[in-house]
C-alpha positions in Angstrom: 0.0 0.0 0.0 1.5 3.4 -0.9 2.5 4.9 2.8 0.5 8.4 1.3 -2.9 6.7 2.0 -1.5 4.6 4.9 -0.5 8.0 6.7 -2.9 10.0 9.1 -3.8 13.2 8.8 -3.2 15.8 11.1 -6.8 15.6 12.0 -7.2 11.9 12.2 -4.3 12.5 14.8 -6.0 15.3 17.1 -9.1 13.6 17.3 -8.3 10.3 18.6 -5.4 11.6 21.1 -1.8 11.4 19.2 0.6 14.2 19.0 -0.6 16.5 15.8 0.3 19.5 14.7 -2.4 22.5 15.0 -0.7 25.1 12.4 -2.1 22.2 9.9 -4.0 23.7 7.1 -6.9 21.5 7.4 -6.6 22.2 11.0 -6.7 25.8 10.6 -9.5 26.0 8.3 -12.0 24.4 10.8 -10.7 26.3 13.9 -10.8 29.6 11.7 -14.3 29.0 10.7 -15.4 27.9 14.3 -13.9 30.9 15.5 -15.8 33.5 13.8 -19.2 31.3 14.0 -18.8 32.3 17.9 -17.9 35.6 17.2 -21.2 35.8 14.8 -23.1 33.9 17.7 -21.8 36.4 20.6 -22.4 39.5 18.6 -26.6 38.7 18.2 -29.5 39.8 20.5 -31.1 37.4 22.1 -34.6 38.1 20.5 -32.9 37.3 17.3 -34.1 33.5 17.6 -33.7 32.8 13.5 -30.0 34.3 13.7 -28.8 32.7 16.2 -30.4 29.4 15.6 -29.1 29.5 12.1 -25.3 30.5 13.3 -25.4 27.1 16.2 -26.5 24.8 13.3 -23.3 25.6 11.5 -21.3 26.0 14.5 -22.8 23.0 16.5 -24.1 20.4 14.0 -24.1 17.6 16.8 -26.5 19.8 19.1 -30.0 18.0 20.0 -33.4 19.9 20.4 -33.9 22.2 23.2 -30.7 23.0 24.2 -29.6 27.0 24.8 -26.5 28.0 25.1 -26.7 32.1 26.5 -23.6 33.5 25.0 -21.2 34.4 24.9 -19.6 31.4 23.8 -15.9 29.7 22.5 -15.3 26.9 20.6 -12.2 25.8 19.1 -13.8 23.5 16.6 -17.5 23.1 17.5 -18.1 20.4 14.6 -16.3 17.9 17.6 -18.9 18.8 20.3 -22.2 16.9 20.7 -25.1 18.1 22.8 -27.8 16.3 24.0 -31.5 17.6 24.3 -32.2 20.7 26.8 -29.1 21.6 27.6 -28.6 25.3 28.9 -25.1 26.9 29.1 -25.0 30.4 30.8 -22.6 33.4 30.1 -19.4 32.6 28.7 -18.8 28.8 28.2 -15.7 28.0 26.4 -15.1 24.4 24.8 -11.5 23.3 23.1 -12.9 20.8 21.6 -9.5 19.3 19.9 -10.9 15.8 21.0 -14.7 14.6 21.0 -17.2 16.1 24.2 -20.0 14.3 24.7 -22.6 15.7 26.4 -25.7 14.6 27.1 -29.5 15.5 27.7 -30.6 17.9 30.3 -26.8 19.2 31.3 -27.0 22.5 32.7 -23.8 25.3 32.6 -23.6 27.7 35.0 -21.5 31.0 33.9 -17.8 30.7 32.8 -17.5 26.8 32.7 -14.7 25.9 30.5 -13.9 22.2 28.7 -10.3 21.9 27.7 -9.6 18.2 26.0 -6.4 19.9 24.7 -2.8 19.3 26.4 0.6 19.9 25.9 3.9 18.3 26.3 5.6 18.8 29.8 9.1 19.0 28.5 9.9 22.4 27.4 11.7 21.2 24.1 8.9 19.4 23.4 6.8 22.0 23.6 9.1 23.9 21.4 8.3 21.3 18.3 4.3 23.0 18.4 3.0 19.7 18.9 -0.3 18.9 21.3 -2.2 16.2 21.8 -6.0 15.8 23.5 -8.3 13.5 25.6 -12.2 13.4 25.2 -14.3 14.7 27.6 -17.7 13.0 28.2 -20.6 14.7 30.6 -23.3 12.1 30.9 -27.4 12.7 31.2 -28.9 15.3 33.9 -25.7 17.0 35.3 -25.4 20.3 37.0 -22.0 22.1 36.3 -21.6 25.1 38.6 -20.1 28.5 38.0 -16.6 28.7 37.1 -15.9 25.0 36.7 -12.9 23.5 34.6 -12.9 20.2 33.3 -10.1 18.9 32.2 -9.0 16.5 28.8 -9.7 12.8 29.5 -12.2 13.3 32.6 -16.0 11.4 32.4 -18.7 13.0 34.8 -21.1 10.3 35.8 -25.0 10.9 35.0 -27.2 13.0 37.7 -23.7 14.6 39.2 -23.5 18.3 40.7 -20.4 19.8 40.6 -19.7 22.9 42.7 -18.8 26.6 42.0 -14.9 27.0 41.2 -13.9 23.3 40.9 -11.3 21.9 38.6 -12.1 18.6 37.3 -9.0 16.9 36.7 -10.4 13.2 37.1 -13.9 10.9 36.6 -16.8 11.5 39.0 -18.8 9.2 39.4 -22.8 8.7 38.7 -25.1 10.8 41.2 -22.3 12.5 42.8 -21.6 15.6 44.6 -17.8 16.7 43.9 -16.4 20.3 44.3 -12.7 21.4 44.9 -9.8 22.1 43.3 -8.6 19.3 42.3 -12.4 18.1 42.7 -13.1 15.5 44.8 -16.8 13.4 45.6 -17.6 14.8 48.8 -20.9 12.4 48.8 -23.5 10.8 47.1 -26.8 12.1 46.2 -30.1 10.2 47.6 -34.1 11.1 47.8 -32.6 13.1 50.9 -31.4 15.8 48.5 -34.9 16.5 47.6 -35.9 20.2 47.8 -39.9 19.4 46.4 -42.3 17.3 48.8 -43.7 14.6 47.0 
């Protein structure tokens, strides 16, 4: 087989988490495009529905029904994030989607949550070669992320999990979990006794 069709594109590299390099044309393209989509998104009004529903369909073509996102918003790529259905993102969410985030129905943002799958060599020489590399994120069904929460590339939050105000989310929670901290940690599990309506 020639080795031109065996090799992997710089893209084929980034989104399934080996080193690639991001000054790639192809690369740039997308990011460019993604770029200005959020710049288009963040510079509507809200009561113009048709805009901005037309600019999140380019921008967001994985994005179910129902979901909101405020603005303003960031994405890197945006084609590599997938909403669910009723989502709602407040003011300011930022996603570098370099890898695939998954999230999923009912996941609500508070303002200036940021998702960062991209990472960089430790090694300052490696660093030097402008090379990168990423790790998926995945946010499963019904979670609450707080204000000013970071998760980090690589990390899976559980379905029905809360995570608190200012917490960087450097590793997995687990399902129906309450985890806040920097690095975040579970503090507990959430039961019927969390219930704020009387059934």
């Amino acid at each position: 087989m020639d080795e031109k069709i065996k090799a992997k594109t710089e893209l084929q590299k980034m989104i399934t988490g080996e080193m690639y390099y991001p000054g790639d044309e192809e690369l740039t393209k997308i990011r460019e495009k993604a770029h200005r989509l959020s710049q288009d998104y963040n510079n509507t009004y809200e009561e113009e529905y048709e805009k901005r529903e037309k600019i999140l369909k380019e921008l967001l073509p994985n994005m179910g029904e129902g979901t909101y996102l405020q603005g303003p918003v960031s994405f890197d790529y945006g084609v590599f994030t997938t909403f669910g259905k009723n989502c709602y993102a407040n003011f300011n969410l930022t996603v570098l989607d370099c890898c695939p985030v998954n999230i999923g129905d009912n996941v609500l943002f508070g303002p200036n949550c940021t998702i960062a799958t991209a990472l960089h060599p430790f090694l300052a020489e490696e660093r030097a070669e402008v090379i990168e590399f990423a790790k998926p994120v995945v946010i499963e069904n019904d979670c609450w992320i707080a204000s000013n929460v970071v998760i980090c590339a690589g990390v899976k939050i559980g379905k029905g999990s809360v995570i608190g105000a200012g917490s960087v989310v450097t590793r997995d929670v687990p399902p129906n979990s309450l985890a806040a901290g920097n690095p975040c940690r579970v503090i507990r599990t959430l039961t019927e006794k969390d219930a704020m309506l009387k059934k």
